[in-house]
C-alpha positions in Angstrom: 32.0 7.4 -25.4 30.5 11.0 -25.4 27.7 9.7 -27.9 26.9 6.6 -25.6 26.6 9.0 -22.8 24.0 11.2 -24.5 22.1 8.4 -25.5 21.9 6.9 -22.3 20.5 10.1 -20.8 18.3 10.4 -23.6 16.6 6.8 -23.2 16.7 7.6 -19.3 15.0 11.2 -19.7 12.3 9.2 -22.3 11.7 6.2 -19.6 12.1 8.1 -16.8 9.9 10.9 -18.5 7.0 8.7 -18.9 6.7 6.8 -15.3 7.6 10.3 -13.8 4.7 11.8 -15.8 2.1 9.2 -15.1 2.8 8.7 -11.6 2.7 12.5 -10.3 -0.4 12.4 -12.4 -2.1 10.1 -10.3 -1.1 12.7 -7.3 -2.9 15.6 -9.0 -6.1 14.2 -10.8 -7.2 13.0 -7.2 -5.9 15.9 -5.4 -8.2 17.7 -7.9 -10.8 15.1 -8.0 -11.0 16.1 -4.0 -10.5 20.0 -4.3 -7.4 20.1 -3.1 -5.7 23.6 -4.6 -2.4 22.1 -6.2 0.2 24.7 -6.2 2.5 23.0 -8.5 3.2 20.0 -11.0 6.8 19.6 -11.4 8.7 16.9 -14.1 12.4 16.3 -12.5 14.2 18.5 -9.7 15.1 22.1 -10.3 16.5 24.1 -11.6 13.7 25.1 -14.0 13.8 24.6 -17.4 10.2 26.0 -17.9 7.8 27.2 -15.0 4.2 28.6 -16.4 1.4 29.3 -14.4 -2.0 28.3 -15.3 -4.7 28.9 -13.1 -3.5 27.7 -9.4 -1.2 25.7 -11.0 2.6 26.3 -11.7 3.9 23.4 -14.4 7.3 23.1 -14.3 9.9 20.8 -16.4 13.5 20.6 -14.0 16.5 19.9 -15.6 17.6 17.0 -13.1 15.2 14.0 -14.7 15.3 11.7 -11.4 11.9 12.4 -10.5 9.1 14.8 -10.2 6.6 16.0 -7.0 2.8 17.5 -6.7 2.9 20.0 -4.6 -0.1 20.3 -3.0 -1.8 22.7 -0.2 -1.6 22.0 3.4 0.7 18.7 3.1 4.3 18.7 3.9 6.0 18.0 0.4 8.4 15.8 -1.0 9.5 18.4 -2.8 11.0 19.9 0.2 12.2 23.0 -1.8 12.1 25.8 1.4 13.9 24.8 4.6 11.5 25.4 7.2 10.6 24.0 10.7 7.0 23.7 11.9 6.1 25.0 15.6 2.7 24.3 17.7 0.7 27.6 18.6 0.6 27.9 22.2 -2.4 29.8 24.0 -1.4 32.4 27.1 -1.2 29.2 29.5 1.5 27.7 26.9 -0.9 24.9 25.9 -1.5 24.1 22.1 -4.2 25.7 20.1 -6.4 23.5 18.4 -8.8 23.9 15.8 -12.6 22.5 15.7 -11.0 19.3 14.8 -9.0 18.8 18.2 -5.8 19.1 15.7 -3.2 21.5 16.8 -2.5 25.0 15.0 0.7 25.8 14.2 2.9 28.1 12.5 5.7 28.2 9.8 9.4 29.3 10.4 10.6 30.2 6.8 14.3 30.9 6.1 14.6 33.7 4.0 17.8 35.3 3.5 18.8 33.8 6.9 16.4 35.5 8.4 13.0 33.4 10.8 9.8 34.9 9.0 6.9 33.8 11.2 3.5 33.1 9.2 0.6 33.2 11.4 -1.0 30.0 11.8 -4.6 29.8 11.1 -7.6 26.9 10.2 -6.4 25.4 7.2 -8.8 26.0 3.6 -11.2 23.7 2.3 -8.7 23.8 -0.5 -5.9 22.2 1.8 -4.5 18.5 2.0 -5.4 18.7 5.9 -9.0 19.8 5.6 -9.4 16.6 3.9 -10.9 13.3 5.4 -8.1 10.6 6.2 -10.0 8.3 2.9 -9.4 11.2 0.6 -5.8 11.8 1.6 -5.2 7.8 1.3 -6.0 8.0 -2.4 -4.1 11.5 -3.0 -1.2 9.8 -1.4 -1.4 6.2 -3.3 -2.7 7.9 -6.3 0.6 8.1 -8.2 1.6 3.9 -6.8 -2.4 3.1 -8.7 -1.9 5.0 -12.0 1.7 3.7 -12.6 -0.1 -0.3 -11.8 -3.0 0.8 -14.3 -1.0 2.1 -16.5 1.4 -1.1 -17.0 -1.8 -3.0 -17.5 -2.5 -0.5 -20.4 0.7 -1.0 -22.2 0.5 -4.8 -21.8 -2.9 -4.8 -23.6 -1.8 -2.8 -25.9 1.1 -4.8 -27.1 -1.6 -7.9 -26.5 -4.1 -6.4 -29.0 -1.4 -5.3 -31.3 0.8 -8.3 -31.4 -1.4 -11.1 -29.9 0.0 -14.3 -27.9 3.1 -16.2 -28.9 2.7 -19.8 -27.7 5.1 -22.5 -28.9 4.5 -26.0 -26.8 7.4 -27.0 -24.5 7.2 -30.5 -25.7 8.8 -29.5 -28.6 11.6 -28.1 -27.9 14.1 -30.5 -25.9 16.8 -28.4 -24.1 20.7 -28.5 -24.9 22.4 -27.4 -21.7 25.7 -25.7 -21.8 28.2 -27.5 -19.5 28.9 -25.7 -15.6 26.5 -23.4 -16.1 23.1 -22.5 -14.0 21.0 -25.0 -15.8 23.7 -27.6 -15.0 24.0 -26.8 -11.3 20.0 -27.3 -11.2 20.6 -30.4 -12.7 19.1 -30.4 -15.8 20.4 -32.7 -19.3 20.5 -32.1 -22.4 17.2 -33.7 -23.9 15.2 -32.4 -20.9 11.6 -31.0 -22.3 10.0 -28.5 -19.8 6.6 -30.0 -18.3 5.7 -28.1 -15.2 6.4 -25.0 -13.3 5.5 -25.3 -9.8 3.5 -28.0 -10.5 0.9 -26.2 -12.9 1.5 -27.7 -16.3 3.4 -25.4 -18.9 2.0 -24.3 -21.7 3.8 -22.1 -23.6 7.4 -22.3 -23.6 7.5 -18.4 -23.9 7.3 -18.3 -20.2 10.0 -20.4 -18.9 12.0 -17.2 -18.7 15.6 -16.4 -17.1 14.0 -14.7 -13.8 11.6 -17.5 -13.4 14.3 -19.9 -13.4 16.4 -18.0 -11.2 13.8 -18.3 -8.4 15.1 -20.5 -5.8 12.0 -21.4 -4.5 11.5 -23.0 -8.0 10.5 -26.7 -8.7 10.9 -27.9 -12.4 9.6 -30.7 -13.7 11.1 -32.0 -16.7 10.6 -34.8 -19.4 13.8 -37.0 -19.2 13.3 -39.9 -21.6 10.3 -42.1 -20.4 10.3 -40.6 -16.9 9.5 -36.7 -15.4 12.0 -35.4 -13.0 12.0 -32.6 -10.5 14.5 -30.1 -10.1 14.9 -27.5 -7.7 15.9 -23.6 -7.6 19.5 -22.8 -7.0 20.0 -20.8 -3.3 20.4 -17.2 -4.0 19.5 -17.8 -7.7 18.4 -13.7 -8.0 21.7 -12.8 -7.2 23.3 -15.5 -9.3 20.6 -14.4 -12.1 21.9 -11.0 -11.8 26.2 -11.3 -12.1 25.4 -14.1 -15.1 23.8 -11.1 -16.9 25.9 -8.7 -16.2 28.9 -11.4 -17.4 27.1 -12.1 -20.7 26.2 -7.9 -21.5 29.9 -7.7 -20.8 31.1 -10.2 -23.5 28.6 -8.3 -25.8 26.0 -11.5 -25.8 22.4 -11.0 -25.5 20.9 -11.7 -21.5 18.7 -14.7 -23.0 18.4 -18.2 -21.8 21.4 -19.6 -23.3 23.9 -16.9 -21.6 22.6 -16.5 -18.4 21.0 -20.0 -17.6 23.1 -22.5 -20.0 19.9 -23.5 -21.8 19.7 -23.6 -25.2 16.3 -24.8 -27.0 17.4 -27.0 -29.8 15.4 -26.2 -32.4 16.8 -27.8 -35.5 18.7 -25.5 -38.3 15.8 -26.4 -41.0 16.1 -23.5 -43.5 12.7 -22.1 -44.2 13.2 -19.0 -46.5 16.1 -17.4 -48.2 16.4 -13.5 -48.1 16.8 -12.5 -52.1 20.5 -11.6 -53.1 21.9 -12.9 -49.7 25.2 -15.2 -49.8 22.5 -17.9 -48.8 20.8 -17.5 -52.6 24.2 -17.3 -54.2 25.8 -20.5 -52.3 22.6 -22.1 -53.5 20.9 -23.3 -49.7 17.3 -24.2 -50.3 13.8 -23.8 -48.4 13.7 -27.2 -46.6 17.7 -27.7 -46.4 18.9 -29.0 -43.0 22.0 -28.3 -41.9 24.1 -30.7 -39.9 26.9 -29.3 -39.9 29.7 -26.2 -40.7 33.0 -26.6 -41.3 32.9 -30.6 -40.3 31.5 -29.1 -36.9 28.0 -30.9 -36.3 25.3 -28.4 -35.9 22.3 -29.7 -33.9 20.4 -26.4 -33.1 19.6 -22.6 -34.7 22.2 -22.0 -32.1 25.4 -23.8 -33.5 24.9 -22.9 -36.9 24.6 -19.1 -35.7 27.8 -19.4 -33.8 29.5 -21.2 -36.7 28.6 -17.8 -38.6 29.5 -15.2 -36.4 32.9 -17.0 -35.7 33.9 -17.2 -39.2 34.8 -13.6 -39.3 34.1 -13.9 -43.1 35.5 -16.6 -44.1 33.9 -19.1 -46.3 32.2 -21.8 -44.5 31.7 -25.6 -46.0 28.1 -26.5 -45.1 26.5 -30.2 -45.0 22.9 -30.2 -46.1 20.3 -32.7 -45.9 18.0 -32.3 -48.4 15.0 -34.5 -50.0 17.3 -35.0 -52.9 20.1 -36.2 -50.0 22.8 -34.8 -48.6 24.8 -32.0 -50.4 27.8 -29.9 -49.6 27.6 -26.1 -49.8 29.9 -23.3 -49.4 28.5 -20.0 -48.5 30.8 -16.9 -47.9 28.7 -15.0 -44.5 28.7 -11.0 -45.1 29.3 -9.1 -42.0 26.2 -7.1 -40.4 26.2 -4.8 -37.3 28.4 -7.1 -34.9 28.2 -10.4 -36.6 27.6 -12.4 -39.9 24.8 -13.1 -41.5 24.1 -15.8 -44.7 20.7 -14.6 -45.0 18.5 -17.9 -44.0 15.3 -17.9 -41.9 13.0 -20.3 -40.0 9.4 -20.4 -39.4 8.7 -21.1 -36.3 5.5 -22.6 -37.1 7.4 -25.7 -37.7 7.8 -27.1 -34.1 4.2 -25.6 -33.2 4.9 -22.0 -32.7 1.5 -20.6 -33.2 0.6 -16.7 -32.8 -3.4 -16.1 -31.5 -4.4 -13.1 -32.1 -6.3 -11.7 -29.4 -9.5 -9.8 -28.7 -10.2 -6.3 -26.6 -11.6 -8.6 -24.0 -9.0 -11.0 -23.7 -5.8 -8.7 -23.9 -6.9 -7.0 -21.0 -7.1 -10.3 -19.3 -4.1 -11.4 -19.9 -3.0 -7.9 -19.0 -4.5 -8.1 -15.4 -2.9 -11.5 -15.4 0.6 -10.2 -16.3 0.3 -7.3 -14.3 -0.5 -9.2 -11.1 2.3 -11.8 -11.8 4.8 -8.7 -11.9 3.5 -7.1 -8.6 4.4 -10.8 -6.8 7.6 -10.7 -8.7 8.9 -7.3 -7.4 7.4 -7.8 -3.9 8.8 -11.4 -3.4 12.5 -10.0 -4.6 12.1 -7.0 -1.8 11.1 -10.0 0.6 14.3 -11.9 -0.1 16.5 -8.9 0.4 15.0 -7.4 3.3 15.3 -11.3 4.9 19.0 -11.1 3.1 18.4 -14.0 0.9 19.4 -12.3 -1.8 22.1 -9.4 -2.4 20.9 -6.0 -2.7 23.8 -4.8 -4.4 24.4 -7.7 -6.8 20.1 -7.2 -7.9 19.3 -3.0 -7.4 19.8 -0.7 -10.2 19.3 3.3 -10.1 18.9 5.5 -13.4 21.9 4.8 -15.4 21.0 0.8 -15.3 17.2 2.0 -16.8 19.3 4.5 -19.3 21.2 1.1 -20.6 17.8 -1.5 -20.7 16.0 1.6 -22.5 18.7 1.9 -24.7 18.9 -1.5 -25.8 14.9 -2.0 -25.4 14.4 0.9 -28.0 17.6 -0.8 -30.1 15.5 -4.0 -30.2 11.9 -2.1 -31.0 8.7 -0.7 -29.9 7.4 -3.4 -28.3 10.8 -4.6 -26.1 10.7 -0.7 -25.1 7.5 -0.6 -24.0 7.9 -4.1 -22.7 10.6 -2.7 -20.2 8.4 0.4 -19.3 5.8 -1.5 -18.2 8.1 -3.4 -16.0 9.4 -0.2 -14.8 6.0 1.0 -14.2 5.5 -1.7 -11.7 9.1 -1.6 -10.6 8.4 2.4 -9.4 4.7 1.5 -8.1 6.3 -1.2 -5.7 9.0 1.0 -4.6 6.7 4.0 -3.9 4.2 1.8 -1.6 7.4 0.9 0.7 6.4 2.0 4.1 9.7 4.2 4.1 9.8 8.5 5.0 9.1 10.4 2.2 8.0 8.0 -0.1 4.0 7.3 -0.8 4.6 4.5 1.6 6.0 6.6 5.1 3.1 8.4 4.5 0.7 5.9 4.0 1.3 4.4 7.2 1.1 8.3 9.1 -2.6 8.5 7.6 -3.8 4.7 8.6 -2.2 5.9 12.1 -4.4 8.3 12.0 -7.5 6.9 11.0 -7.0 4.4 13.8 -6.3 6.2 16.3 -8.2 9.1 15.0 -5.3 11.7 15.7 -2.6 12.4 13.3 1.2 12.1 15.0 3.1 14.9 15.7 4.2 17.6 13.7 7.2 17.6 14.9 7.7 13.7 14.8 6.8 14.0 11.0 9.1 16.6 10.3 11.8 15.1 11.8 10.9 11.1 10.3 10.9 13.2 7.0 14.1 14.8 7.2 15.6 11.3 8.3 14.0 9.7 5.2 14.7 12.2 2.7 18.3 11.5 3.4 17.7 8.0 3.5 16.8 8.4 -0.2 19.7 10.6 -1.5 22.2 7.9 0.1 20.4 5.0 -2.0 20.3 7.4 -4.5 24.1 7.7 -4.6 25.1 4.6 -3.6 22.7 3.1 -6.7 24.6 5.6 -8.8 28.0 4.5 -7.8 27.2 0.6 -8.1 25.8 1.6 -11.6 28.3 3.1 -12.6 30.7 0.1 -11.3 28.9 -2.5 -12.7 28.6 -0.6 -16.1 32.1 0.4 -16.6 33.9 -0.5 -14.0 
């Protein structure tokens, strides 16, 4: 239990780490760009493991990995590390001074060992956030929501370039559908073969994925015999998507499409290489074997003759072969591995059309941009059905100890699920910064395109206080993400 605990703040502090890292960076290489005097770069919330001072900078790494701030001259931070309340500067007549701008001066009220220190209010620096004009602020503040899109589209054409495009036609692979489950409550049969999403053809069976399926705004046409048949999205099918998960991670089964939804692709169990010394080799299975079935239980799919393994618990089990010779009978003994059983059999999955393209500079950033954009819709969409209530927000919102267990597993699975999943996050983070709420890039987004309408910024006072009210806003979602974590981990 201790050992799972470190390793999920490990994977947390790595994932975390990185989005936290680029994001703030985005903050400070505009802030710079502008020449705005940064005061300090900061990776997670104190205290401090290591603060050094380089030039006007003071680089800190906190101990708390949650998060990270820019502080920056002149702007009223999110890191919010001195308690202090802002007050207008009056003239004799008690009217607010204002500087060659029109925009009121004011003055700090710093608590220091309890005690008010007043700091004399002046015209800010040419080195300060609030010297700045309102287009140079806009991109200080979004800078950290454009780096963490950019850099998703980076890691995607990385893995593009480096693993190229897996594309297996849907026509292929007729669907086994596991009775009462999602796919059954859609109304898809077994024998279905996935033609269109939406009504845009589908070409790759690699994207009919468990979150696109659990769209309820989804149509599905499938091939059903002769004829193609519609079928629609389940109501609340996020929130639906999101307890099946958590059901099939509970039994210790993998979130695919076969636990989650209740569809299975049937690909057939035709043996295409045998791993030297395995209890395949010694039973005496063949490249080009088929096998029908295990223990006189039929096997139709990859699927059932995986099962038929792992349930054995390592007992022998009497295979039927077909064979060009005809059909054999074969008993293989599986050798436990990890969690299950292996026999040591593979399957190329060039055989129902799988084909892997390998794919130039040019063309994995487009189908970076492409994958990149269809996340942003994602993420905004599922904030549209909350906010409207469509959706649960508790059943579909995770905080740092869900990312600590998808970038455990991720990083279980390989390099490129792991930075699969901190891509996602990437965009996750940039979508959830942009929200138009206090404190975050969002709240004050919306204060600067107030003010370059209107051309007057709002209130000190007003922004203080919205800030306050936000910050706590956060720390309850903070908690209350925690807690549901938590519950829905081990509870």
């Amino acid at each position: 239990m201790v050992l799972t605990a470190l390793s999920y703040f490990f994977w947390v502090a790595v994932a975390l780490g990185i989005l936290v890292f680029v994001h703030e960076l985005g903050h400070f290489l505009f802030a710079r760009l502008f020449g705005m005097r940064v005061d300090a770069f900061s990776l997670g919330f104190p205290p401090n493991i290591i603060a050094k001072q380089v030039g006007q900078t003071e680089y800190r790494l906190g101990v708390i990995p949650l998060g990270g701030y820019v502080k920056i001259a002149g702007m009223i931070d999110e890191s919010m590390e001195m308690p202090y309340e802002m007050r207008p500067v009056l003239d004799a007549d008690g009217q607010p001074k204002l500087d060659k701008k029109g925009r009121p001066l004011y003055e700090e009220v710093l608590d220091a060992d309890g005690k008010p220190i007043l700091v004399e209010a002046s015209e800010p620096e040419s080195d300060e956030y609030r010297a700045k004009p309102v287009w140079q602020r806009i991109l200080v503040i979004t800078g950290g929501v454009i780096f963490n899109v950019i850099f998703a589209w980076m890691v995607y054409t990385g893995l593009n370039l480096a693993y190229g495009e897996r594309t297996t036609p849907p026509e292929n692979l007729p669907f086994e559908i596991v009775p009462g489950s999602f796919a059954s409550e859609m109304g898809l049969e077994t024998g279905d073969r996935a033609y269109a999403i939406n009504g845009t053809p589908l070409q790759r069976i690699e994207d009919l994925t468990p979150m696109v399926l659990a769209d309820e705004n989804l149509r599905l046409s499938v091939i059903r015999g002769q004829d193609t048949v519609v079928v629609n999205g389940l109501e609340r099918g996020l929130t639906r998507f999101s307890i099946a998960q958590r059901e099939a991670e509970a039994a210790g089964n993998p979130p695919d499409l076969r636990n989650i939804i209740g569809i299975d692709v049937m690909l057939p169990a035709l043996v295409t290489s045998i791993s030297p010394g395995s209890a395949a080799e010694e039973a005496g299975l063949q490249p080009g074997d088929r096998i029908v079935a295990a223990d006189s239980e039929r096997v139709t799919s990859w699927q059932d003759f995986t099962e038929a393994v792992n349930s054995s618990g390592g007992e022998p089990l009497a295979l039927r072969v077909e064979r060009e010779t005809g059909t054999v009978e074969v008993d293989v003994t599986p050798r436990e591995s990890g969690d299950g059983y292996l026999v040591g059999v593979g399957s190329d999955p060039t055989m129902y059309g799988a084909r892997v393209a390998d794919l130039g500079f040019g063309e994995s950033m487009s189908l970076g941009v492409d994958q990149t954009a269809s996340m942003i819709g994602t993420y905004f969409g599922f904030v549209g059905k909350i906010v409207t209530g469509r959706e649960s927000f508790r059943q579909n919102v995770g905080g740092p100890i869900m990312i600590a267990k998808q970038a455990k597993e991720a990083a279980d699975m390989g390099g490129t699920q792991f930075w699969g999943l901190v891509a996602t996050l990437s965009i996750a983070l940039a979508v959830f910064n942009i929200l138009p709420i206090p404190v975050l890039d969002g709240g004050h987004l919306v204060f600067l395109v107030y003010e370059g309408i209107v051309r007057r910024e709002p209130s000190l006072r007003f922004r203080i206080a919205v800030q306050k009210v936000g910050m706590v806003a956060i720390l309850a979602l903070m908690v209350f993400v925690i807690f549901n974590d938590t519950l829905r981990i081990f509870g």
